[in-house]
C-alpha positions in Angstrom: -3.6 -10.8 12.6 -6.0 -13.5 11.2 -3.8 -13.7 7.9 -0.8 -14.5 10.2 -3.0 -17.5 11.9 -3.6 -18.7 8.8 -0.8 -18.6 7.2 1.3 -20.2 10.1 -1.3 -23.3 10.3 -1.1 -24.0 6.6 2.6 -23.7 6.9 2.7 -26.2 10.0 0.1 -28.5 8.6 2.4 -29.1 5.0 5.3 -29.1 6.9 3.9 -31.7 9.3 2.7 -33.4 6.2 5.8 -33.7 4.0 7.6 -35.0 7.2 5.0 -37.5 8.1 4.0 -38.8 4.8 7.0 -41.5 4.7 6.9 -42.8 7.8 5.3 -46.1 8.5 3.8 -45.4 4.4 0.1 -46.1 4.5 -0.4 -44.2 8.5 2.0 -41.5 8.2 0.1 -40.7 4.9 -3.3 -40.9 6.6 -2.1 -38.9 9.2 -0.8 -36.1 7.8 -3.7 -35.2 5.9 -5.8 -36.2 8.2 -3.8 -33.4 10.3 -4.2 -30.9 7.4 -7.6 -31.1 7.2 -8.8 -30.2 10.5 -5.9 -27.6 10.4 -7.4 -25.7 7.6 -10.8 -26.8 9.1 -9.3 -25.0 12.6 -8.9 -22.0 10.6 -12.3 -21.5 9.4 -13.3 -22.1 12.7 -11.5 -20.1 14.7 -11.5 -16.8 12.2 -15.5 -17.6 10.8 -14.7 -16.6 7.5 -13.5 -19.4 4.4 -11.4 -16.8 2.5 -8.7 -17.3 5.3 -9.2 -21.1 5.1 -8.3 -20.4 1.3 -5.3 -18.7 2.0 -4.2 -21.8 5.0 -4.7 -24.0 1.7 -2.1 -21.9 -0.4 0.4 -21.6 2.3 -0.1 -25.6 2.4 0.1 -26.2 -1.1 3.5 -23.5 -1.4 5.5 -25.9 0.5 4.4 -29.5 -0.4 5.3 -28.3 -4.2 8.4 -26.9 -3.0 9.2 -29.8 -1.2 8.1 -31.7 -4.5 10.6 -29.7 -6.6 14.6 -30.0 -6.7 16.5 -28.2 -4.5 20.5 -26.6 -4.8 21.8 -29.9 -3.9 19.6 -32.0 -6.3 17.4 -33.3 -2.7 13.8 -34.3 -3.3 11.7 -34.0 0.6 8.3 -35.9 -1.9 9.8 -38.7 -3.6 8.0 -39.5 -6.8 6.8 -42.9 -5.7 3.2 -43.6 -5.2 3.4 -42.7 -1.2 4.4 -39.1 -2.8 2.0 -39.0 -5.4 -0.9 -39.4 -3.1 0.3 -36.7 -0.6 0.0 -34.7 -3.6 -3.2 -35.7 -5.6 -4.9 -36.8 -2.0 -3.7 -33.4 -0.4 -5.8 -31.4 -3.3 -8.7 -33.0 -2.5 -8.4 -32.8 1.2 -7.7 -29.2 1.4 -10.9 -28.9 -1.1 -13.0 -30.7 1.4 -11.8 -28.4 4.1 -12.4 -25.3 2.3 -16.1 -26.2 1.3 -17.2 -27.4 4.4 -19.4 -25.4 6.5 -17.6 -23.4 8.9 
């Protein structure tokens, strides 16, 4: 059952992410990782254990680099500009953070 939580919040929270990130460019940015982070943060806290903040974090990064990669009709959900970019280097290191902190 705890796999399930953690896989739906790091679903929710890339989801949330991808769709924020181009709104209003430098807040919707800042607030969708700020969003993924105490997601996967929420995780550790709720189950007590980090390997299930780890798996939130690969559910996360699964759909920001599909939504980074071409779909059947050529559509792009990151664009490769630098609002894009930093969901994707910045999203790294936010989900890092969140894993290695203290639970």
């Amino acid at each position: 059952m705890q796999i399930l939580i953690a896989l739906f919040f790091g679903l929710s929270s890339g989801t949330a992410s991808i769709l924020l990130h181009q709104s209003l460019p430098p807040l919707g940015l800042i607030l969708g990782l700020t969003l993924s982070f105490f997601s996967i943060w929420y995780v550790g806290r709720y189950t007590g254990k980090r390997i299930y903040k780890v798996i939130a974090s690969f559910a996360w990064l699964a759909v920001v680099l599909r939504a980074g990669t071409f779909g059947v009709g050529r559509e792009l959900l990151i664009q490769g500009d630098s609002v894009g970019a930093a969901l994707m280097v910045l999203g790294l290191l936010v989900l890092a953070l969140a894993i290695y902190r203290r639970v």
